[in-house]
C-alpha positions in Angstrom: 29.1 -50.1 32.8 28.7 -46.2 33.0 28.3 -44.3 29.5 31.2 -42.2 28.4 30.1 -38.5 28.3 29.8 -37.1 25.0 32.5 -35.6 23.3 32.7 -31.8 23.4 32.2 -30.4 19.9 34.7 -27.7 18.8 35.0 -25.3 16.7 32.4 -22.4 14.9 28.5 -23.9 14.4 29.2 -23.3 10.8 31.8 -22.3 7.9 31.9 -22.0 4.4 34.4 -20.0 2.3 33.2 -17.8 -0.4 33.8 -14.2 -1.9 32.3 -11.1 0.7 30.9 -8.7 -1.4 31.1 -6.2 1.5 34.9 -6.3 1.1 35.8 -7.7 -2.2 37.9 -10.6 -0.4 38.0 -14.4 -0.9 37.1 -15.2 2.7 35.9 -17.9 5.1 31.9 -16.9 6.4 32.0 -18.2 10.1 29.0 -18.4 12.5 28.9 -19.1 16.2 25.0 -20.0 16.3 22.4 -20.5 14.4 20.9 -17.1 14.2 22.8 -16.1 11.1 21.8 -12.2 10.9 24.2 -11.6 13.3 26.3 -14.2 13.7 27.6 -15.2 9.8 30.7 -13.1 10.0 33.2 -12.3 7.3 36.3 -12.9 9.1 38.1 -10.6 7.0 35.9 -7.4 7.4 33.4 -8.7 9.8 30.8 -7.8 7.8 26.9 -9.8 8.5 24.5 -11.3 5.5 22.5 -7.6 6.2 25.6 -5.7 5.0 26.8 -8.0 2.0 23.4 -8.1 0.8 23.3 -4.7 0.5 26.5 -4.3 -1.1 25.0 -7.1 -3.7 22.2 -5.0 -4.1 24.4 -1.7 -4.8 27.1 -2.7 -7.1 24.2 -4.5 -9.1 21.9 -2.0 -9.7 24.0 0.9 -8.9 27.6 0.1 -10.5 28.8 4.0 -9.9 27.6 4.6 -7.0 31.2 6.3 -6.1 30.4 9.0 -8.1 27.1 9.5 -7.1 25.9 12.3 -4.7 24.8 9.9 -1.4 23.3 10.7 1.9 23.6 7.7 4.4 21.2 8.5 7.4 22.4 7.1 10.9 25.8 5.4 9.4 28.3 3.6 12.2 31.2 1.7 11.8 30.2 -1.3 9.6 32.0 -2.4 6.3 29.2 -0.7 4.4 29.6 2.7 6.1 33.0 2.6 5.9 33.0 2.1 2.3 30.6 4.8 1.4 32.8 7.7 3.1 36.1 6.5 2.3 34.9 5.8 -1.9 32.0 7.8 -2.6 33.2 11.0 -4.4 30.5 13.0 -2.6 29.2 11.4 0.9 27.2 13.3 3.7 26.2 11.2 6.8 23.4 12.1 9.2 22.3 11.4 12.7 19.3 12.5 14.5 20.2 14.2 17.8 17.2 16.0 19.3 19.6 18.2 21.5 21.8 19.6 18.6 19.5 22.3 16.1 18.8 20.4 13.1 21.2 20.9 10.4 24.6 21.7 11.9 27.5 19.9 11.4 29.1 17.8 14.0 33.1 16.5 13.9 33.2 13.2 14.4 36.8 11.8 14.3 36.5 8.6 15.5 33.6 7.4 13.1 33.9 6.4 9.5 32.2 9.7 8.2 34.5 11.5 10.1 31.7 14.4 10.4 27.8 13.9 10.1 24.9 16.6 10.1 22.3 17.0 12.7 18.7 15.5 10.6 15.3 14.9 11.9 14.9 12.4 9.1 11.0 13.1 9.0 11.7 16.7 8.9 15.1 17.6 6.7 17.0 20.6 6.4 18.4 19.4 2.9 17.4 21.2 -0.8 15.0 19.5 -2.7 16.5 17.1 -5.1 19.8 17.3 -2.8 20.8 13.4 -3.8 21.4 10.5 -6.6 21.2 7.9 -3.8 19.5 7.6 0.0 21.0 4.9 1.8 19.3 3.7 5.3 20.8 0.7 7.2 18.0 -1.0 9.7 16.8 2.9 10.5 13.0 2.5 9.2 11.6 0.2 12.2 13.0 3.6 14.8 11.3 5.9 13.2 7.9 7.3 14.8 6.5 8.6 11.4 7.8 6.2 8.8 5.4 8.3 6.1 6.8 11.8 6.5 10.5 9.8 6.5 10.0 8.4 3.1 8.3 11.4 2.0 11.0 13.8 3.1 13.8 11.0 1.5 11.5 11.2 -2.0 11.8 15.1 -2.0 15.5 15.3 -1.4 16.2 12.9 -4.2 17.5 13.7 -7.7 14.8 12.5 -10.3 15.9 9.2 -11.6 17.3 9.1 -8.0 16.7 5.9 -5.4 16.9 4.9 -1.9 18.3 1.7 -0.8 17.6 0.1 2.3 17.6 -2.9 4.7 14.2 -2.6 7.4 14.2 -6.5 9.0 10.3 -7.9 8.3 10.0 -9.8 11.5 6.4 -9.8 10.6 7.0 -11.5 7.1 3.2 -11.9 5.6 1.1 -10.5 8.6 0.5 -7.1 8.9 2.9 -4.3 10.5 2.6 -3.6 14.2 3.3 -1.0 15.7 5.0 -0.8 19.4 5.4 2.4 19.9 3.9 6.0 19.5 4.5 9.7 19.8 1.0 11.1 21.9 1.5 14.7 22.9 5.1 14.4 23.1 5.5 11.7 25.4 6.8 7.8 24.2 3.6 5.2 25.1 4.8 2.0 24.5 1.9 -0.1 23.0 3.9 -3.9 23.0 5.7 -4.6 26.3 8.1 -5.0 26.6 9.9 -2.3 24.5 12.4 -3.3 22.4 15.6 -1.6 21.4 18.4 -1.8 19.0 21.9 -0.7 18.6 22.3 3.5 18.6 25.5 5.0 16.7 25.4 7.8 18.6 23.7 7.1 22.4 24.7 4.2 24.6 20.8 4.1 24.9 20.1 2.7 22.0 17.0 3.0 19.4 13.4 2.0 20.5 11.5 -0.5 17.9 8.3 1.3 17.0 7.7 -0.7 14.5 7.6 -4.3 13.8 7.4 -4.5 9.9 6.1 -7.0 7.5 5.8 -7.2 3.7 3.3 -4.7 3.1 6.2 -2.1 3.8 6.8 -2.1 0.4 3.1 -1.1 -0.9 2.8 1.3 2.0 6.2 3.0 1.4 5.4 3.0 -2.3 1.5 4.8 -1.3 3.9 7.4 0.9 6.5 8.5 -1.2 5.1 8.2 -5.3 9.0 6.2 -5.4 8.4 2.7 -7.2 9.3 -0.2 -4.7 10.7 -3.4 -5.6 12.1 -5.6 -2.7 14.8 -8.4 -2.9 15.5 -11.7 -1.2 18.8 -13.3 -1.7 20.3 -16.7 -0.6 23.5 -17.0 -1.8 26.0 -19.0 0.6 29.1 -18.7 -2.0 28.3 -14.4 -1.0 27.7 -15.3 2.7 24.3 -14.1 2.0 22.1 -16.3 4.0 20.1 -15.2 7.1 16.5 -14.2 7.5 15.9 -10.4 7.9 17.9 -9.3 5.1 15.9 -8.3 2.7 16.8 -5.2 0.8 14.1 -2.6 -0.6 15.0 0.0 -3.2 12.8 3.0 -4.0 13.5 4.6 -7.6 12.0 7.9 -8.2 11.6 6.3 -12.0 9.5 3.7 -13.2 11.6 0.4 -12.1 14.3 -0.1 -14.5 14.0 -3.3 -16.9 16.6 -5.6 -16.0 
């Protein structure tokens, strides 16, 4: 006798219904594969464990953050960007552009912000002590001088201002790589083969330069003078569960007892 094939499974690879802190609903988290960074969708906002996490993160140590003076640098059209322009009292998005001079201001209808200013995030046109709060979403492993970033971020915060932001530590414990460098002007790629992310703003998407690990927080911390903390969360009942979500914040203040 022949075996009967086996029967087709249906349905998502996993669901569990919870509360999205992205959104504020009661919702069902849904994931088509295992890979939950990407794949553990709200199915009311669509947001991933990256973006909930970092909502977590905000309304827990920042609880009035609407009324808070925030720059979001590179934002697109995620729950968490959306939020940020539509609630933040005073909101200014930036995108790096090398073919537009640094510091204009570009309409942009059919994103969240609605407008965004030209920024060389290693090099920014903005006042010193311009903002309460930084906010950067995955930016940190694009960036070809991740010390002049943070540097610039810590002089155009507010004292007893912060940054917040998610950088995925594919690394984990071994030490940061880098892929990719600036020599006299020119992109060498120095892991093949190069590697790029989602772009807001070009089709072409982000080169990876670097692949971090956990000593971004101490080398972050060495760059700035801001006083690192990073935090893990696993939290199914939040839909926070991946790996690669961790969320760093930098306060330009000793670290707050909790």
């Amino acid at each position: 006798m022949s075996e009967k094939p086996n029967p087709v499974l249906s349905g998502p690879f996993f669901q569990h219904t919870g509360r999205c802190p992205a959104c504020g609903a009661e919702t069902t988290f849904v994931a088509e594969g295992p890979y939950f960074r990407n794949t553990l969708k709200c199915i009311k906002c669509k947001s991933a464990p990256r973006h909930r996490a970092l909502v977590h993160v905000l309304s827990q140590y920042f609880p009035n953050w609407h009324s808070l003076k925030v720059h979001e640098s590179s934002p697109g059209w995620d729950i968490v960007s959306q939020r940020l322009a539509q609630e933040c009292r005073d909101y200014t998005a930036s995108q790096f552009d090398p073919n537009i001079p640094f510091g204009d201001l570009i309409e942009a209808p059919t994103m969240p912000c609605k407008r965004y200013r030209c920024e060389n995030l290693e090099e920014q046109t903005f006042q010193d002590q311009s903002f309460d709060l930084v906010i950067t979403q995955d930016v940190f492993e694009h960036v070809f001088h991740p010390d002049l970033a943070i540097r610039e971020i810590a002089r155009t915060l507010k004292p007893g201002g912060a940054t917040l932001m998610t950088v995925p530590i594919v690394r984990k414990s071994k030490p940061s790589r880098r892929r990719a460098a600036l020599v006299a002007g020119k992109v060498v790629n120095l892991v093949e083969p190069p590697e790029f992310h989602g772009n807001p703003i070009s089709n072409e998407g982000a080169l990876v330069t670097i692949d971090w690990g956990f000593d971004i927080v101490g080398y972050l911390q060495h760059h700035s003078g801001l006083s690192f903390i990073m935090i893990q969360i696993d939290n199914i009942d939040l839909g926070i569960r991946a790996d690669l979500i961790e969320v760093l914040i930098g306060f330009k203040t000793p670290i707050p007892y909790l």
